[in-house]
N, C-alpha and C positions, 0 to 999 in steps of 0.2 A: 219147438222142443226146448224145455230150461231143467237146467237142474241148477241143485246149490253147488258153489263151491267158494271156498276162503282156504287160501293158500299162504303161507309165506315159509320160503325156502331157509335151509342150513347155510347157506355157503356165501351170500354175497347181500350187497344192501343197497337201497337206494333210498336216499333223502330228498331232492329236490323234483317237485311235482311240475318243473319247467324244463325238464329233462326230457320227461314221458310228454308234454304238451305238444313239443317240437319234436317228437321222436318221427322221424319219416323218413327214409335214404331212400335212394334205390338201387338195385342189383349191381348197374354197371358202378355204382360207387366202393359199394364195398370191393369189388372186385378190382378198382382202380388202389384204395387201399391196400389190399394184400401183394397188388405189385409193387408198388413202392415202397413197400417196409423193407429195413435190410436183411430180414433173417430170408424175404423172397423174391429180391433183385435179382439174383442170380437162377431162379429155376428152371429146371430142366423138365421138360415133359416128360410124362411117361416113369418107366421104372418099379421097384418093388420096395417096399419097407418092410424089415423086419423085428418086431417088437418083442423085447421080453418082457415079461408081468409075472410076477411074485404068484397072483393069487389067477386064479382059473375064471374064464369068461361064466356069468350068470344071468340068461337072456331075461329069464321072469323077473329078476329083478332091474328091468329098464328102468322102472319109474323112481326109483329109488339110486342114491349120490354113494357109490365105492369104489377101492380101489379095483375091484374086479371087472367090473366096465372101463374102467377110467381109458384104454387108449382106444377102442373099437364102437361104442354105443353112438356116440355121437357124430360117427361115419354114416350110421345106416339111421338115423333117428334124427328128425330134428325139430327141433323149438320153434316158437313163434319168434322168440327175439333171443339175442346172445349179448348176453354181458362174457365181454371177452377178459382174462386175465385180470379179473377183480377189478376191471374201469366201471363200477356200477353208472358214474353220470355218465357214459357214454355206448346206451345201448343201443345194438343194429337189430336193424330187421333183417328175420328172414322167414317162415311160413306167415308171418303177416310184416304184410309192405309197410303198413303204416297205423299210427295208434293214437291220441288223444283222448285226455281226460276231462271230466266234466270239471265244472265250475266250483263244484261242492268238495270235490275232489271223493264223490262215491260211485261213481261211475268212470266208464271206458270205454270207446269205441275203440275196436279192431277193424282194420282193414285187409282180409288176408289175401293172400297170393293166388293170382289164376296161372293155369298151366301149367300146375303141378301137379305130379301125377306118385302112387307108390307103385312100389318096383312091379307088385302085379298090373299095374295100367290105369288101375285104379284113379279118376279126379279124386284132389284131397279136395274137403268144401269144410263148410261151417260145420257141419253134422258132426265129421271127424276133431274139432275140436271139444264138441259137448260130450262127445263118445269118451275121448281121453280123459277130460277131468270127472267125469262118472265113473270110469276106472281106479281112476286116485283115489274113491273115497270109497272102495269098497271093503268091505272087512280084509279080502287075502290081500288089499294093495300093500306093497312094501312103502308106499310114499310117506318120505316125513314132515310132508305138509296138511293132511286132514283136517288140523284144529283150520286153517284160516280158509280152504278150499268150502269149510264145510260153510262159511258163514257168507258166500257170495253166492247170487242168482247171475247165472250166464243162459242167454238167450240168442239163437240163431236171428237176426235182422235181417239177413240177407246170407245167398247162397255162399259169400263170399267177403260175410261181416261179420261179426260179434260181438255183444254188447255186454257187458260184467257191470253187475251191481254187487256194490258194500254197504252195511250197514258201519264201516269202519272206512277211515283215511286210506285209499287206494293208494299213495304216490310212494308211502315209505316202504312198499312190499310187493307192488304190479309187475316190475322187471323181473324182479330174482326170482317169482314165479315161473313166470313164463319161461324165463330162462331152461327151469329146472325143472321143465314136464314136455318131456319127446311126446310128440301125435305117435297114436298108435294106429293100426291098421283094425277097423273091427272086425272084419271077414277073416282075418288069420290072427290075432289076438293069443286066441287061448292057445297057440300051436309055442307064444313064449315061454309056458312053465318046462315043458321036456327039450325046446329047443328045434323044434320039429319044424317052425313056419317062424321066420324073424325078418320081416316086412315093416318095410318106413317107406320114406320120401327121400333120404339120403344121398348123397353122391356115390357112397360103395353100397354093392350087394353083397349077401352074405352066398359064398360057394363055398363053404363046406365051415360045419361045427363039429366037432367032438368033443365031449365034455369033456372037462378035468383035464383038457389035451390044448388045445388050440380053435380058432374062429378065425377063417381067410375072408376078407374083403376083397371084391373084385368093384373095378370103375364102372359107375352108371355111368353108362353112354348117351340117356336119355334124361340125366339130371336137368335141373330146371334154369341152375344160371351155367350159360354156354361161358366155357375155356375153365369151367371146374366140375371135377378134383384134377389136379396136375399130377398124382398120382394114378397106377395102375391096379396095382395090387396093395395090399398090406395085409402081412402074415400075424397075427399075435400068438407067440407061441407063449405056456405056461414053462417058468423055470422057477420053480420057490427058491431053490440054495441060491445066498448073493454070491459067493463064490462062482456057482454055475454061470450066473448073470455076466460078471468080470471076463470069464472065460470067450462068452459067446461074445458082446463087444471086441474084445482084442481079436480076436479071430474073424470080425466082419461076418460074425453069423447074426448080430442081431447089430442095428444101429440106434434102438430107444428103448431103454429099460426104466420098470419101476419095480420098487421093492427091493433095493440093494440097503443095506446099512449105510448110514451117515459116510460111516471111515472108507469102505469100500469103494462108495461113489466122488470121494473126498481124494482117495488113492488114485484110481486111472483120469480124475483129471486134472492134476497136479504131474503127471506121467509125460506132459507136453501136449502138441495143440489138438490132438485127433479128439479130446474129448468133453464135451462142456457138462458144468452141471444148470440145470432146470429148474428153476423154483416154478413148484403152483400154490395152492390156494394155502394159506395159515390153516394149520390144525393144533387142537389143542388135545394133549394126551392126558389123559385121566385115568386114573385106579377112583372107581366108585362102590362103594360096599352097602351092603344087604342090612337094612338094619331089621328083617323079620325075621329073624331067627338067628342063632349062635352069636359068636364072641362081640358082635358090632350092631345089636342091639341095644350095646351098652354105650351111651354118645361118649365118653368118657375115653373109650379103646380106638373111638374112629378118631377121635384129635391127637390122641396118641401117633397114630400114623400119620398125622399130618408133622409129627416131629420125627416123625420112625426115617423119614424117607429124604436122600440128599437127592435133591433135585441138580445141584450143578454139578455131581458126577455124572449124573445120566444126563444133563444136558453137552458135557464137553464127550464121554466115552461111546455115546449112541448116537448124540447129536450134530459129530463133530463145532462144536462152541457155536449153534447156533440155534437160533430161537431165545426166549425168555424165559423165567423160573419166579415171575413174579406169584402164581398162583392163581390168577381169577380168569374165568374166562370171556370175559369181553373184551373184543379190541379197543385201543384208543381212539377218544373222539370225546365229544363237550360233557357225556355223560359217566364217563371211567372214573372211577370210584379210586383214586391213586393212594389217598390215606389209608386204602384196607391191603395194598401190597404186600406181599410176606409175610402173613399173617402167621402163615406154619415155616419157623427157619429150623434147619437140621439144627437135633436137640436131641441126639441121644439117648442121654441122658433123664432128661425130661420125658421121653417116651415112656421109657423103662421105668421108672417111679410112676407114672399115672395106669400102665397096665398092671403094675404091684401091684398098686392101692385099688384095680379092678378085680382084682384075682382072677384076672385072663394073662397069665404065666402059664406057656404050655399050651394055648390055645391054639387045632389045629386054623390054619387060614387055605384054602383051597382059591386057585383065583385062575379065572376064564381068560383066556386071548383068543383072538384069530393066531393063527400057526404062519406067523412071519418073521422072517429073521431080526425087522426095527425092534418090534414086541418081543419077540423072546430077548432080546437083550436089555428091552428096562427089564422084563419082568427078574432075569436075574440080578441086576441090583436091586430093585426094590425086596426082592427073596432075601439076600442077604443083610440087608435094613431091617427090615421083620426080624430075622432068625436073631440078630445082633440084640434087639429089644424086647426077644423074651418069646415070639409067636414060632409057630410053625408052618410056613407058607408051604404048598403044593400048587404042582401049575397043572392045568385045565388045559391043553393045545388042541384047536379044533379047527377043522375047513370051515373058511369063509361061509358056506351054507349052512353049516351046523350051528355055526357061532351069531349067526345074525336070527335064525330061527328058531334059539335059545333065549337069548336077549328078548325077540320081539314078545314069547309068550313068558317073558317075565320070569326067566327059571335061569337065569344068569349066574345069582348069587354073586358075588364080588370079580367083579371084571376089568380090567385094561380097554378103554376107547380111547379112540379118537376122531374127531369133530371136526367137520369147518369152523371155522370164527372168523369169518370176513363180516360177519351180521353187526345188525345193527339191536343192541341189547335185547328190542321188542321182537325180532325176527327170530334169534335166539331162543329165545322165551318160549317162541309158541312153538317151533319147528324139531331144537336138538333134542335128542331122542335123551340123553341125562338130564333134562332140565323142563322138560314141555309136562303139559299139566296131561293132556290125552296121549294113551299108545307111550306111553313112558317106557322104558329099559329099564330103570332104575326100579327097585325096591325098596321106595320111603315115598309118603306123602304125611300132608298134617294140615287141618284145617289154616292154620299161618302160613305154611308156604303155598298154599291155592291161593289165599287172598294174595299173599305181595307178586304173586304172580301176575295175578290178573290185574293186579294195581301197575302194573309195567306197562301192559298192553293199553291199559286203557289209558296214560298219559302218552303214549305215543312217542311222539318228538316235542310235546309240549312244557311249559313252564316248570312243570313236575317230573320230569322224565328221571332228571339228575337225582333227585330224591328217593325216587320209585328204587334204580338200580344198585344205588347205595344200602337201601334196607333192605332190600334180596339179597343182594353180595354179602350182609352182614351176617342174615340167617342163615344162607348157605355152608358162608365159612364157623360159623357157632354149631349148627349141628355137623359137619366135618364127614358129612356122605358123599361128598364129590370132592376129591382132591386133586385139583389138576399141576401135574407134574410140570411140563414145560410144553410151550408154545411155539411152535416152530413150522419154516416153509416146511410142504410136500418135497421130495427130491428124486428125480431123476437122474439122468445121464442118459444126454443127447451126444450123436458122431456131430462132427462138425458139418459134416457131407448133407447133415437136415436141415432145412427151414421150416418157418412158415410153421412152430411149434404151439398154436396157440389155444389156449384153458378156457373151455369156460366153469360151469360147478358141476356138469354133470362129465365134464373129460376132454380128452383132444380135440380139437375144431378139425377133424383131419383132411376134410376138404380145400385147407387150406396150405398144410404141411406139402413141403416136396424133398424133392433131394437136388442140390445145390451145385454136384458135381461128379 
């Protein structure tokens, strides 16, 4: 059985092909690991977590990185390998024991795990991982890896091997794949779009979903490495208000929240020691606009807002003073384009005369978010930045399903995202949904931005790479369609009472999480 697949994920990178060569552990290791880390020196068997989350559990979209999976998917799902808390050089195994790259570096032996079984009894084999990335690249897939999944042949070698062929450099983008595609079950698969059948290999089962509500995690008993999960239960309950959030921590009704405001989660843990804050993966927050139709067709009105908008109010009032306001989205590293930093500085001023001289005074601006408290709060100053320089902004507020099912068919019109950026420029490139050349979000292309696109990918990590991202960076910020506002961790708020809180790109490791005391 082979199908294509070329994959490379949003959220994390991997550069050194001597990483993946030597990638092999084994269970009792990582599991020697998790106990002697401090956050799970101390754990206690047993017990319940209770999580709050901003946005409501969405089983269909396993295959696909948000905040609405973020604390529960990768209890009941799991990867071949984890890059844990953005350490891309140091991936573990877990559905496959062990891996190695060819010599060419366009091939990959997998070695996967025996005795693992999904919750229905089911052996996982080789079949189940050709089954998964043949799902990733279906039309309904939400995966925002396609462009690279589509460009590799993966081949069953054995019951309990797999072999991946590239016609591209495998070492800069094999992990964060993997990482970032849960096996899924084929025999209850489709039972994930209504939520009816949510089967993995995972340490928790899933005993009871209701949409828009909550998803209880119960302990596999029959999970595959013996003395995990240390947990019993885990509840995630849905509380979009950060106020509610606040509420339920202090009152030991929830002990792990996401989706609070910067300040709020900045507030109860400044409050004394019961509460810590969380960093996960860098995201990058963006207002990206439409330029097929109305007032930002005009390149002119979009550099405008790239002066319209104070980036270090929303970085210190939403942010609390954290993350970066430089503008670009790539993180640092040999290729970061640092002479195109702040390309757009608050300029009022300057807005206001370049939408004069557009004769877009008065123009209305209508702009999309998911419906969370971090978003609604740029999106009001960026509203009052607009209104300030002459537009008329309206906010768009929609459930996380609405808003991603908008976006994906392209009917967005000018939107607020936000991104991983742990990538590495070319992963970027091919993966986030505002910048990748297939399955784009955005509403702008141009025969120049395909080519410097593809000019990215195809220097790789090579002598030209630094070149490559530099004249993308340059075109990007010239025509002024993706404005990225600031740069900042993910944020939480953990009890102290949890360990063992660890990330990988697709959400909690919670197999590993416990409670402390």
């Amino acid at each position: 059985m082979r199908s294509g697949v070329s994959r490379i994920r949003g959220a994390l990178l991997l550069t050194l092909s001597a990483v993946l060569v030597a990638g092999c552990q084994s269970a009792v290791d990582l599991q020697q690991q998790a106990a002697s880390g401090s956050s799970t020196a101390a754990c206690r068997p047993g017990g319940t977590l209770v999580v709050a989350n901003a946005q409501p559990p969405i089983p269909g979209r396993i295959l696909a990185q948000g905040a609405a999976n973020l604390f529960w998917v990768r209890g009941v799902f799991e990867t071949l390998l984890a890059v844990k808390n953005g350490d891309v050089k140091n991936p573990e195994p877990l559905l496959a024991s062990a891996w190695k790259l060819g010599a060419d570096d366009r091939s990959a032996v997998l070695t996967l795990r025996q005795g693992v079984t999904f919750h229905s009894g089911r052996p996982f084999t080789a079949a189940d991982v050709l089954y998964t990335f043949e799902q990733a690249l279906t039309p309904a897939s939400p995966s925002i890896d396609k462009q690279i999944i589509g460009g590799w042949q993966i081949e069953a070698t054995g019951d309990h091997e797999v072999t991946i062929r590239s016609k591209t450099a495998l070492s800069p983008v094999l992990a964060s794949v993997l990482d970032d595609t849960p096996i899924v079950d084929s025999e209850t698969y489709a039972g994930l779009a209504d939520g009816s059948k949510i089967i993995g290999t995972g340490p928790f089962k899933v005993e009871e979903y209701q949409p828009g509500s909550q998803i209880v995690l119960v302990r596999n008993d029959k999970y595959w490495q013996q003395g995990l999960p240390h947990l019993d239960r885990i509840e995630n309950v849905v509380i979009p208000d950060s106020t509610a959030q606040l509420a339920a921590l202090r009152s030991s009704r929830a002990q792990l929240a996401g989706g609070l405001t910067t300040q709020d989660a900045q507030t109860v843990t400044r409050q004394g020691d019961q509460f810590q804050l969380q960093d996960t993966l860098q995201a990058a927050y963006s207002l990206v606009l439409d330029t097929t139709s109305g007032v930002f067709a005009d390149k002119t009105v979009r550099q405008a807002v790239g002066y319209a908008i104070d980036r270090d109010r929303i970085k210190q009032q939403v942010f609390g003073g954290l993350g970066t306001t430089a503008g670009l989205i790539w993180p640092p590293g040999d290729t970061y384009p640092k002479d195109l930093e702040n390309t757009y500085r608050y300029d009022p001023a300057k807005a206001r005369q370049l939408i004069q001289q557009a004769g877009a005074t008065g123009a209305a601006v209508p702009i999309t978010i998911i419906n969370n408290p971090q978003l609604q709060a740029e999106y009001q100053i960026i509203a009052n930045n607009l209104t300030d320089v002459g537009l008329k902004p309206n906010l768009v507020a929609l459930a996380a399903p609405d808003y991603q099912a908008r976006l994906a068919a392209q009917k967005g019109g000018n939107y607020l995202s936000f991104r991983g950026v742990a990538d590495t420029p070319s992963l970027i490139a091919q993966t986030n949904p505002d910048v990748r050349l297939q399955g784009a979000h955005r509403q702008f292309g141009s025969p120049e931005y395909t080519a410097l696109v593809q000019g990215l990918v195809e220097a790789g990590s090579g002598p030209d790479a630094a070149k490559a991202v530099h004249d993308l960076t340059a075109y990007m910020l010239d025509q002024a369609v993706q404005h990225v506002v600031v740069t900042t961790p993910g944020i939480m708020v953990r009890s102290t009472a949890v360990g063992g809180t660890t990330f990988t790109s697709g959400g909690l490791l919670s197999r590993e999480t416990c409670l402390v005391r």
